[in-house]
N, C-alpha and C positions, 0 to 999 in steps of 0.2 A: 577858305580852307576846303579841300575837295577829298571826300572819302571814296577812297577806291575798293572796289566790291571784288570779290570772286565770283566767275564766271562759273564755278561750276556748283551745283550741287551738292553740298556735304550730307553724309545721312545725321539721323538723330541725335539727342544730347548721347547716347551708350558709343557712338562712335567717336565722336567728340574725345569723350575720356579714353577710349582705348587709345586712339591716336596721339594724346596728349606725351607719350613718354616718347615717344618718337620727335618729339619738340623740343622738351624741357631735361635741362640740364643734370637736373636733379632726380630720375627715372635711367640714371645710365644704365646699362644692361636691359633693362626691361624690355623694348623692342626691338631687341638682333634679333627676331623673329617678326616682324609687325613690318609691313611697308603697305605704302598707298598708293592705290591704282586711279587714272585718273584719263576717261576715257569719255568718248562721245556717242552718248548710246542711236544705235543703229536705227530704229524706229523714229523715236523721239524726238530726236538730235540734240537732245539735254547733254549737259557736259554733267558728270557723274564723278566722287571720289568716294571711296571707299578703302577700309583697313582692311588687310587680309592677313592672315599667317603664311611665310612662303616658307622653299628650301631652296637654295641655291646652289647651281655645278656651274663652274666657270662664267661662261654668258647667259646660260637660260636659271628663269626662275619657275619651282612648279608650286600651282597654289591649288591645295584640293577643296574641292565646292561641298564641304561635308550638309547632308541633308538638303543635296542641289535639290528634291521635290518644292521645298519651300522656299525658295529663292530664284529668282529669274536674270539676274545681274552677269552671268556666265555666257547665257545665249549671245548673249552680243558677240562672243568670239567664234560662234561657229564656222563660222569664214573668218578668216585672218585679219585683225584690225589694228589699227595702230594705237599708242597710250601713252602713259609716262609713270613712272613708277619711282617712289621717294623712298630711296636705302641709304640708310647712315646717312642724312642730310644730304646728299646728293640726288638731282632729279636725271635722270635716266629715260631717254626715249627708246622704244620698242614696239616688235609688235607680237598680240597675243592671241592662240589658239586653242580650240579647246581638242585634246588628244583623244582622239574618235577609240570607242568602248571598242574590247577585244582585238587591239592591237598592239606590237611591238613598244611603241611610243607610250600606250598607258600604262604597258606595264613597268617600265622602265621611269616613266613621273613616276608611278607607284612607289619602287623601290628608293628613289632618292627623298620622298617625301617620310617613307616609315623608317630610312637612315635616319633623316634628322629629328625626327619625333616618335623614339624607338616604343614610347607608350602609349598610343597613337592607335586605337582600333578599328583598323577601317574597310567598310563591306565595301567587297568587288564592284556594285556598280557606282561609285563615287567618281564622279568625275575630276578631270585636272585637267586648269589651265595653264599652257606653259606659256611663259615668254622668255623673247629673244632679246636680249640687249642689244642695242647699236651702238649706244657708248653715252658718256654723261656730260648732262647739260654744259653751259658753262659757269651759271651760276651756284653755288653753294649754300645751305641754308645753316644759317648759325643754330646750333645745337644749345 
């Protein structure tokens, strides 16, 4: 019998449980807001997943880096990079950037991030990274 591993990096047991309702059946509703980003960090070359909260407008998704000081997981898109991102059991290829502070583009992640999370307090210099959908995988993940 051969056990097959995942290649990428998951964080800790607290990500684990967040992610969990995005798995299980029994959690429905709980992550229309929660998808997993799954990406090859640009130094490293570690393959990397993580839970984030996004908002979604048609193709792009915006995901704000609240207390980006403490967290370094965002750099990686400074330049444009490719990912895969799991919404509603669907995996999704894209790619994602971070919306350079004091422009059109952050303000506008801005506004469609505090639409969807209208209670949502968020200081001006909070970053967002947006992604671009290309379209979904072929596979489906049973919910």
């Amino acid at each position: 019998m051969t056990t097959s591993t995942s290649r990428y990096q998951e964080q800790a047991f607290g990500a684990s449980v967040i992610l969990s309702p995005l798995r299980s059946p029994l959690a429905l509703g709980l992550g229309h807001n929660l998808c997993q980003l799954r990406y090859q960090a640009r130094l490293s070359g570690r393959h990397i997943a993580l839970p984030v909260s996004y908002a979604r407008t048609g193709d792009s998704i915006v995901v704000r880096v609240a207390r980006a000081d403490t967290k370094t997981w965002w750099r990686n898109f400074r330049t444009p990079r490719p990912l895969s991102v799991l919404l509603d059991g669907r995996w999704y290829r894209g790619t994602g950037h971070v919306a350079q502070p004091d422009s059109l583009e952050r303000e506008e992640a801005a506004a469609i991030y505090q639409a969807a999370f209208p209670r949502v307090r968020m200081p001006s210099t909070d970053p967002f990274v947006v992604i671009e959908l290309a379209g979904a995988d072929e596979h489906r993940i049973a919910l």
